[in-house]
C-alpha positions in Angstrom: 0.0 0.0 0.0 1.2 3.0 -0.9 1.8 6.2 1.6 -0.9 8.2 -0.4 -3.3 5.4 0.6 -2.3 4.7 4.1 -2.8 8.3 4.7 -6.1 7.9 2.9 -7.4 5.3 4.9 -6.2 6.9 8.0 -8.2 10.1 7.0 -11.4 7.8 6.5 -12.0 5.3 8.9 -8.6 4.3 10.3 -7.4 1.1 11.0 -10.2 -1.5 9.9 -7.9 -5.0 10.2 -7.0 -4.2 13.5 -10.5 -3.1 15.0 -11.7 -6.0 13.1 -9.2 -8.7 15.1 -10.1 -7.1 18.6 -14.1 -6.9 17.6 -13.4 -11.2 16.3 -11.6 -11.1 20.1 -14.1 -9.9 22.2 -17.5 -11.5 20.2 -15.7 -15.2 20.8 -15.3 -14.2 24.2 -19.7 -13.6 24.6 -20.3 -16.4 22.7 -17.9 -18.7 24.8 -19.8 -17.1 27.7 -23.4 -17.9 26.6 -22.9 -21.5 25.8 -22.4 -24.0 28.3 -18.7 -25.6 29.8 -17.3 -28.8 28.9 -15.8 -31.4 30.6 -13.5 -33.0 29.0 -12.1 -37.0 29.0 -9.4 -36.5 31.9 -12.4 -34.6 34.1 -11.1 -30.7 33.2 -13.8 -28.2 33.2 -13.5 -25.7 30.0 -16.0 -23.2 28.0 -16.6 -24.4 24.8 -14.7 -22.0 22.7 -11.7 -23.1 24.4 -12.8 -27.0 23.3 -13.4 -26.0 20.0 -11.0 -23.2 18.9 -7.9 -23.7 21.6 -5.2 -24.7 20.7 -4.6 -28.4 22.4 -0.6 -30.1 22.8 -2.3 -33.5 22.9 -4.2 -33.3 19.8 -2.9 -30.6 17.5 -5.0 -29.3 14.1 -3.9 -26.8 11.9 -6.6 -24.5 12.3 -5.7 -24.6 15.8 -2.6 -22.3 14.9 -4.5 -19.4 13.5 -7.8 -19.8 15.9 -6.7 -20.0 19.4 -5.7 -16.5 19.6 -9.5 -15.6 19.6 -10.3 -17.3 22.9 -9.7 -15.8 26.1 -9.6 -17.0 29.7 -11.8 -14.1 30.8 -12.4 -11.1 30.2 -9.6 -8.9 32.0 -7.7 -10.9 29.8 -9.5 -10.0 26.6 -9.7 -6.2 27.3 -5.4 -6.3 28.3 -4.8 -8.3 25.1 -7.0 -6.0 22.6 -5.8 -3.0 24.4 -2.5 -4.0 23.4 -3.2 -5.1 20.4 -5.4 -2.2 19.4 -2.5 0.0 20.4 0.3 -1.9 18.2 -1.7 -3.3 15.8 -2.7 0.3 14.6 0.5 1.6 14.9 1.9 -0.5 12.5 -1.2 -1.2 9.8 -1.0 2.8 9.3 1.9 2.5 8.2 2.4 -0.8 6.6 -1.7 -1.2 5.8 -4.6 -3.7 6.2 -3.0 -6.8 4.4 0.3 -6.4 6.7 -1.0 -6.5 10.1 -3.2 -9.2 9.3 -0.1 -10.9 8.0 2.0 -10.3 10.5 -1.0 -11.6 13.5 -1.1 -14.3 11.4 2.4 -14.9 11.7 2.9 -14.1 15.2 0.2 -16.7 16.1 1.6 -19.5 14.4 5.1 -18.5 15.4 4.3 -18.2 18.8 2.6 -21.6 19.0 5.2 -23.1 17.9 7.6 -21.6 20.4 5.0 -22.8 23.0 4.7 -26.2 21.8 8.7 -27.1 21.6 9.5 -25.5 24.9 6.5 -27.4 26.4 7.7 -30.7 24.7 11.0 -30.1 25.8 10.5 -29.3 29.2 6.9 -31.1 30.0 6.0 -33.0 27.3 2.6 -33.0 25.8 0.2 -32.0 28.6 -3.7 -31.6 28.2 -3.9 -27.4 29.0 -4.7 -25.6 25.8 -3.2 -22.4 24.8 -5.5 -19.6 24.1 -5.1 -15.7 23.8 -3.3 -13.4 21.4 -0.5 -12.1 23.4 1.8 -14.2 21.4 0.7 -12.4 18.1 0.7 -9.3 20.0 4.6 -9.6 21.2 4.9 -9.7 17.2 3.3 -6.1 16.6 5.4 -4.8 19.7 8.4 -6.3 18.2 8.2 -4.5 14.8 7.5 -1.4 16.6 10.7 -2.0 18.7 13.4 -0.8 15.6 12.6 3.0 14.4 12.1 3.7 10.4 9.4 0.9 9.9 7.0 3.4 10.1 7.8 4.6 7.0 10.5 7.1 8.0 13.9 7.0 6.5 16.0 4.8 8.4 20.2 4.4 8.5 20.8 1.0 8.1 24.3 1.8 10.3 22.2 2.7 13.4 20.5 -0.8 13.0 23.2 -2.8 15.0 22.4 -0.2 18.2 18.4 -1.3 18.0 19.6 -4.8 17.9 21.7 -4.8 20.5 18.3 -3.5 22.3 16.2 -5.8 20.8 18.9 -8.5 21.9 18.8 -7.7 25.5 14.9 -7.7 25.7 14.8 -10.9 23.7 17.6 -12.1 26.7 15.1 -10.9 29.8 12.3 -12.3 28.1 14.0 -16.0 27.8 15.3 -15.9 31.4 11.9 -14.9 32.7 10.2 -17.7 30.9 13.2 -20.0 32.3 12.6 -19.1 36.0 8.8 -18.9 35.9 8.4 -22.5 34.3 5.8 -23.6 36.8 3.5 -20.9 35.9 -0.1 -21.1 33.7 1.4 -18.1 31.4 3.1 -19.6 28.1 6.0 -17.1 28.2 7.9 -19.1 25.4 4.8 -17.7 22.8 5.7 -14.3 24.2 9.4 -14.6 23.2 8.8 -16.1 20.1 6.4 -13.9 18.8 8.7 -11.2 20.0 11.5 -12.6 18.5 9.3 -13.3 15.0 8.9 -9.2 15.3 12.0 -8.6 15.9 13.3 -10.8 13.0 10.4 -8.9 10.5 11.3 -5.2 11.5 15.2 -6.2 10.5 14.0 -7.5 7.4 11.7 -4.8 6.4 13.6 -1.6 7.5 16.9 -3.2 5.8 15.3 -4.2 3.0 13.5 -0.8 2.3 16.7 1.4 3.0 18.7 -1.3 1.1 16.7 -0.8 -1.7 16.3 2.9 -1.8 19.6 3.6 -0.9 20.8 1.1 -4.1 18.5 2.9 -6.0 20.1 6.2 -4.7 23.5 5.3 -5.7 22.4 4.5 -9.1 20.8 8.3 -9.5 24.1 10.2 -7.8 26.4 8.1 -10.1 23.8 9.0 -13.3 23.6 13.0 -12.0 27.3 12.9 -11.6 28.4 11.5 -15.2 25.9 14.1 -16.7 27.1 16.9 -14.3 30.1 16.6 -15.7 28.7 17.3 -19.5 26.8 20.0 -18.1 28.2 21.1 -14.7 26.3 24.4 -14.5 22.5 22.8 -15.4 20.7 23.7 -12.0 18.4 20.5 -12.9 20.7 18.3 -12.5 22.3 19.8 -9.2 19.1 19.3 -7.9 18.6 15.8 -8.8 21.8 14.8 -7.8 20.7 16.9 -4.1 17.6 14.4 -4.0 19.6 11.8 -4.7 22.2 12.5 -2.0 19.3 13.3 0.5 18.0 9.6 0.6 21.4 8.0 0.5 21.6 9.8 3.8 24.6 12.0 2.7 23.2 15.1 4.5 26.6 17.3 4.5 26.5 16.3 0.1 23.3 16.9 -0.3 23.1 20.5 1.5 26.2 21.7 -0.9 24.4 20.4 -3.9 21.2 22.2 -2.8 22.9 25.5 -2.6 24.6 25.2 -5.8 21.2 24.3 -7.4 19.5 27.4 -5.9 21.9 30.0 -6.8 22.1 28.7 -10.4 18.4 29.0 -10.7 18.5 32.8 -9.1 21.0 32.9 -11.7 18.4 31.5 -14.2 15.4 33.6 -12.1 13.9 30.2 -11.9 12.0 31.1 -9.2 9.5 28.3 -8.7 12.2 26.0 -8.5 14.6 28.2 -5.8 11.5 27.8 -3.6 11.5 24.3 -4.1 14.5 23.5 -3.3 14.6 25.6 -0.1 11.9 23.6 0.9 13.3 20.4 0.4 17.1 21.8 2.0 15.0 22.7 5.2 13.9 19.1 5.2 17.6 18.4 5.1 19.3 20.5 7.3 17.6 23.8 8.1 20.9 25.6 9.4 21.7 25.5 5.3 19.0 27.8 4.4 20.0 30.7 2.7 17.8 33.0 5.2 14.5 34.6 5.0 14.9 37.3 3.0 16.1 35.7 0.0 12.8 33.8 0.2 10.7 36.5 0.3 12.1 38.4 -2.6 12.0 35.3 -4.6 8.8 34.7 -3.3 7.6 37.5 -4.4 8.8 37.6 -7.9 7.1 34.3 -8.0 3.5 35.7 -7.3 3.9 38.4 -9.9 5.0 35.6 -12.6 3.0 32.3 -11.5 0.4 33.2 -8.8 -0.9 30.0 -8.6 2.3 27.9 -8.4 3.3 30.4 -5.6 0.0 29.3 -3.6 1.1 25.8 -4.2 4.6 26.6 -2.7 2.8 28.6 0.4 0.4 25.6 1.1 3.5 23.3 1.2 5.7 25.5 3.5 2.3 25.9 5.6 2.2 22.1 5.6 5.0 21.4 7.5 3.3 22.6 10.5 6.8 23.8 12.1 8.0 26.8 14.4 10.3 28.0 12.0 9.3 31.6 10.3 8.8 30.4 6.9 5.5 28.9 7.9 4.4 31.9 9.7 5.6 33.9 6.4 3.5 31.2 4.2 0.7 31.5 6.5 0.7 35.2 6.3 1.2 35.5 2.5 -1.7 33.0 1.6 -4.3 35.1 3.9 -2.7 38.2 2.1 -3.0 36.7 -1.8 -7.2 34.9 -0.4 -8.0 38.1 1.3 -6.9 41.1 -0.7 -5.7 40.3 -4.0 -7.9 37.0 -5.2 -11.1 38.4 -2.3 -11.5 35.2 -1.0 -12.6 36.6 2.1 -13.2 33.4 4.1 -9.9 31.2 2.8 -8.2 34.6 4.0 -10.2 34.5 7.0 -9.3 30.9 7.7 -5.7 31.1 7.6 -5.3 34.2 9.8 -7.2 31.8 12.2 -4.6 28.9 11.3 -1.9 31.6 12.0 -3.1 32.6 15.1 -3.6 29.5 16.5 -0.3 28.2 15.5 2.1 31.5 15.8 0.7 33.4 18.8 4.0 35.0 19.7 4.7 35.7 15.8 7.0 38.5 15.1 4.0 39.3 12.4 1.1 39.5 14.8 0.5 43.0 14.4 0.5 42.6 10.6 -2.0 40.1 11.0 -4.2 42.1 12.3 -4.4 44.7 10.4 -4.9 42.2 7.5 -8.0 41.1 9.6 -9.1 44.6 9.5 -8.0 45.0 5.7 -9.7 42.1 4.8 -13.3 42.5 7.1 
């Protein structure tokens, strides 16, 4: 699923595979309450979801894997367990999707019944007490979560060894807990296999991604370089080799190339493209920026030559949402063009609300305010 679509389905319902597992959770659990115990051959008392759905170490089925993580004990076990794993679950399906965390609590339950069943064979052999509840699968979510840059932010692969080493030593308590607490009803192998199962899938995912992208990255630097080197003044190409040096994580590269991109389009008076760039060199390093006043004189050349390309540019500084002044500045401007020059009265309205809100100690207050008046 794309990012586009995550955020889509964020801005539109949310996370629908994860309320759907706690919602399958907690009706099992009232059905297994309305219908009446069983007893079963060796004269142990047990609701009948847990019969039917558990899963049992003296008679295995495979749908056992996938359905005992429905079936709860009771219910301050059901509401811990979907508390947890409405808490992780959405964490991770907004920003993997649907298909994902259903995949990965699949997984995790299979995975951590099978960590269950061979340290119960190994240590008990096969005993007639059932394994139910999803605190296995949930471990799973919690140990994706664990290593930053799965949630789709960009991630060194170098800082990965540090979050393993991490991972490790929870991985370590969690074993030696599950050693010393053997004689206890709570299957704490399913909790380190499923733990382990996430942390295993977060490695995978996070180096695989930056792997890829940063492969990809090499290819575009090595590409913008060769050309460069035809054309060493085209401002184009300083800016795609910039982009391309931003997500191989080359921030010290990437800021010089920016710069030399910007001032060959002042040179150029490409000015769409200067704003642009600052834009993406405060993503990089903000110290780099050229300073305010140089965006506001391009700015401003920009609205006299592409008004509408120049509200795109506002909306985008606006979206960043940050303290730094070019928001405010963006924020100001785009109440200034709604307001006064395009009489939009209400857009203008609305961000001089935005801007308040957001910039109450703005060094442009006062100029807001009389734009409030200006505007009426």
């Amino acid at each position: 699923m794309s990012q586009r679509k995550r955020q889509r389905q964020l801005d539109n319902g949310g996370t629908p595979a994860t309320l759907g597992l706690v919602a399958v959770c907690v009706v099992v659990h009232l059905i297994g309450q309305s219908v009446p115990v069983v007893t079963t051959s060796i004269g142990a008392v047990y609701p009948y979801a847990v019969i039917a759905l558990g899963l049992w170490p003296d008679h295995l089925a495979p749908w056992q894997f996938f359905t005992y993580v429905f079936v709860h004990t009771d219910w301050l076990h059901v509401l811990v367990n979907c508390a947890l794993l409405l808490g992780f679950g959405s964490f991770v399906e907004s920003r993997r999707g649907s298909r994902a965390v259903l995949a990965v609590f699949a997984l995790g339950s299979g995975v951590s019944a099978g960590a269950h069943l061979l340290a119960l064979w190994s240590f008990h052999g096969a005993i007639h007490v059932p394994l139910v509840g999803c605190s296995g699968a949930v471990a799973t979510l919690i140990g994706i979560t664990w290593i930053p840059g799965l949630p789709g932010r960009r991630s060194r692969v170098r800082r990965a060894p540090t979050w393993a080493a991490a991972l490790l030593i929870g991985l370590i308590i969690g074993v030696m807990w599950a050693v010393m607490d053997r004689g206890s009803r709570v299957s704490h192998w399913a909790h380190v296999g499923g733990f382990g199962l996430g942390m295993l899938l977060s490695w995978v995912w996070v180096v695989g991604r930056v792997g890829a992208g940063e492969g990809r990255a090499a290819h575009r630097i090595a590409a913008a370089e060769a050309q460069l080197r035809r054309s060493p003044n085209d401002p184009y190409l300083l800016w795609r080799l910039a982009r391309a040096l931003s997500v191989a994580h080359e921030p010290r590269a990437a800021v010089d190339a920016y710069r030399r991109a910007i001032w060959r389009f002042a040179e150029e008076q490409q000015y769409a493209e200067i704003v642009e760039c600052y834009i993406e060199l405060a993503e990089c390093d903000e110290r780099a920026l050229p300073g305010l006043e140089f965006l506001i004189t391009v700015t401003r050349r920009l609205e006299h030559g592409d008004l509408q390309r120049a509200i795109g540019l506002y909306k985008r500084m606006a979206a960043r949402g940050d303290s730094r002044p070019e928001g405010e500045y963006a924020l100001l401007r785009l109440a200034t063009l709604y307001g006064v020059r395009m009489n939009e009265a209400h857009s203008g309205l609305a961000c001089l609300d935005e801007f308040h809100e957001r910039y109450p100690d703005s060094q442009w207050t006062a100029n807001a305010e009389q734009l409030r008046v200006a505007i009426g």
